[in-house]
C-alpha positions in Angstrom: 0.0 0.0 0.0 3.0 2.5 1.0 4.6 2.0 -2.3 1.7 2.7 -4.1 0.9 5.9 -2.7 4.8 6.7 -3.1 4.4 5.8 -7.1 1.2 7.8 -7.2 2.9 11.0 -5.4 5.8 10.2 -7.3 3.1 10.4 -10.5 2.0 13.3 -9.7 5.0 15.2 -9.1 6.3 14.3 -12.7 3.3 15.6 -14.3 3.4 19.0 -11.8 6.4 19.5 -13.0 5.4 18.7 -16.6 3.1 21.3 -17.0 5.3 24.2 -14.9 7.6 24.2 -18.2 7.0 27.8 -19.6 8.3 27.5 -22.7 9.0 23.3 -23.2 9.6 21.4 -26.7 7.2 23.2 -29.2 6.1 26.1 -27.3 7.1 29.7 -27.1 7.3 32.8 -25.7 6.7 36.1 -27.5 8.1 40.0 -26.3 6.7 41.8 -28.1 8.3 45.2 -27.1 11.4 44.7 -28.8 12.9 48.3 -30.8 13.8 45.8 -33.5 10.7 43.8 -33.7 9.1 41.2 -31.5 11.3 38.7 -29.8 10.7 34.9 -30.0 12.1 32.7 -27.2 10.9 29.3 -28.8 11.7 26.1 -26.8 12.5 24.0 -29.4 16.1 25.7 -29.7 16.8 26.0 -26.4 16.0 22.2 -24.8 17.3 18.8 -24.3 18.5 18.7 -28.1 20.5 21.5 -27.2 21.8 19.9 -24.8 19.9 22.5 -21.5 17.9 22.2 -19.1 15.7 24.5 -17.3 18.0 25.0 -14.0 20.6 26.3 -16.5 19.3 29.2 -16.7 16.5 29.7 -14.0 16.3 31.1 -11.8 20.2 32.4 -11.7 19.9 33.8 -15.3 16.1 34.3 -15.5 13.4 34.9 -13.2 10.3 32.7 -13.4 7.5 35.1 -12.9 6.5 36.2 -16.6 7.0 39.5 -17.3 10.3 40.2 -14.9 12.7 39.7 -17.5 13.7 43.4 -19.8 16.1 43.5 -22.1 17.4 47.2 -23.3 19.5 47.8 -26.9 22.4 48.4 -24.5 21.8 44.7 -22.8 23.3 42.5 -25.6 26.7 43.8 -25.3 26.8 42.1 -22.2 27.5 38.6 -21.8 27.4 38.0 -18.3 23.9 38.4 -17.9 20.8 37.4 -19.4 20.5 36.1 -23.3 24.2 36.5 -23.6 25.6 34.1 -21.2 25.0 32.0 -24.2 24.6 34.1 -27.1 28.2 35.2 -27.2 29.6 34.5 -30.5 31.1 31.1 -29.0 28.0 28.9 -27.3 25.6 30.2 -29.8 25.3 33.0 -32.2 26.5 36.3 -30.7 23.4 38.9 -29.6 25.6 41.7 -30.3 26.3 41.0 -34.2 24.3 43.1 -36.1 23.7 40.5 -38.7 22.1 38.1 -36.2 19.6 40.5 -35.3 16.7 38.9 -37.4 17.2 35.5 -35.6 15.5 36.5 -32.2 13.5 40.2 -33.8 10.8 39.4 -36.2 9.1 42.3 -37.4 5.2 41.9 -37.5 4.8 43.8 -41.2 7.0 41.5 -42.6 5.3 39.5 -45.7 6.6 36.2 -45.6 8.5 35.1 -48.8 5.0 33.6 -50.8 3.2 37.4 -50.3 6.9 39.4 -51.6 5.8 41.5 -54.3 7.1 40.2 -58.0 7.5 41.5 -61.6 4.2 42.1 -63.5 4.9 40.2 -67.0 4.7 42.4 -70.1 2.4 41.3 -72.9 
């Protein structure tokens, strides 16, 4: 009887935990108050695969009440803090090169690639 209670404890536990995963495997989280254009933290690239787990970076790097993180323009030059423990140029791709900007900042007018305006043909 004790071990079964234990499993189910142990049961539900796993699935507590589960579900306190902000931004697990196929989910994400948008900023949308980014200078450059909406941020999007997707936890496909920053899991398992990759080789992280959540304590990596919570609560030492990140808070886990939403909406305590703020990032400025002058943030990503810093990489002791924040997105740029990792994204430094050597873990990952570096926050403070220019031409990486557009893989975090998505701008919202944006027309994906199918809606890009083309040539009208001449008869």
């Amino acid at each position: 009887m004790k071990t079964h209670i234990i499993f189910g404890i142990l049961i539900l536990a796993i699935i507590f935990v589960g579900s306190a995963i902000a931004s697990g495997p196929g989910k994400s989280v948008e900023y949308p108050d980014g200078e450059l254009g909406k941020v999007i933290f997707k936890g496909d690239t920053h899991g398992i695969k990759q080789g992280m787990k959540c304590p990596d970076c919570h609560p030492k790097l990140f808070q886990m009440k939403k909406g305590s993180f703020k990032m400025t323009k002058e943030d990503h030059s810093d990489t002791t803090k924040g997105c740029g423990v990792c994204h430094n140029g050597e873990k990952a791709f570096s926050q403070s090169n220019e031409a990486d900007c557009v893989k975090c900042h998505k701008k919202t007018e944006e027309a994906p690639a199918s809606q890009t305006p083309t040539e009208e043909k001449k008869e």
